[in-house]
N, C-alpha and C positions, 0 to 999 in steps of 0.2 A: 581495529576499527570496528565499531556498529552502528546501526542504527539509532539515531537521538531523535529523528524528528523530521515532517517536512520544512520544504523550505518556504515558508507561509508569506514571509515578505518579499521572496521572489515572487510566486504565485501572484500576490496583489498587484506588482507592478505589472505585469504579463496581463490582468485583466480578469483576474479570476475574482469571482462575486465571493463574499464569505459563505456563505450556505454552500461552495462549489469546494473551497478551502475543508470545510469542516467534514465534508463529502468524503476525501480524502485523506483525510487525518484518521477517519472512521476505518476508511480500508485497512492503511498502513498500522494501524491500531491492530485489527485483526491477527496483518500477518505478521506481525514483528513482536509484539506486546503479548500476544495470549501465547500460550503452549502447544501451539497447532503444528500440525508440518504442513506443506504447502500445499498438498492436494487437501484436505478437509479446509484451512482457510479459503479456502479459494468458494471451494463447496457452500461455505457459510458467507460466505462475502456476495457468490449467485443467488444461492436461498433467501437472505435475509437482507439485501440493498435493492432498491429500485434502481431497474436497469437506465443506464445512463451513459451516453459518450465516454465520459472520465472512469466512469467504473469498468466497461468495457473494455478503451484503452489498456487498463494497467491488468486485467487477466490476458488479455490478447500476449499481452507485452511479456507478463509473465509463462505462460503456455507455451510461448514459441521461441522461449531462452535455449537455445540449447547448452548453455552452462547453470541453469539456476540461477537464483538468488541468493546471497548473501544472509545468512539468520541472523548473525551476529557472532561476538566472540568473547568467551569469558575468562580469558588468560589472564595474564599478566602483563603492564607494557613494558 
């Protein structure tokens, strides 16, 4: 399993505005898409997003895993 993508058309039914969508597509871009480990995305996601509920949310969320996140996986299935 990895990462493909958020779930954008759940998101819009739940009420989320697209500028709020795109918000997060921007993070999860960060941590999953670029070559970062988790403490420097995280770093670049505080430094370089306007603080915001949703961005918040998903460092909090991430910070206080105590199993991590999932990167991805480049096996074979």
């Amino acid at each position: 399993m990895s990462y493909v993508g958020i779930n954008s058309v759940g998101l819009r039914r739940r009420g989320f505005a697209t500028e709020k969508i795109r918000e997060i597509q921007d993070i999860y871009r960060i941590l999953y898409q670029k070559n970062y480990n988790t403490t420097q995305a995280l770093g670049i996601i505080e430094a370089e997003m306007e603080a915001t509920p949703e961005r918040d949310e998903i460092i909090d969320f991430i910070r206080n895993s105590s199993r991590g996140i999932m990167k991805g996986y480049s096996g074979n299935y």
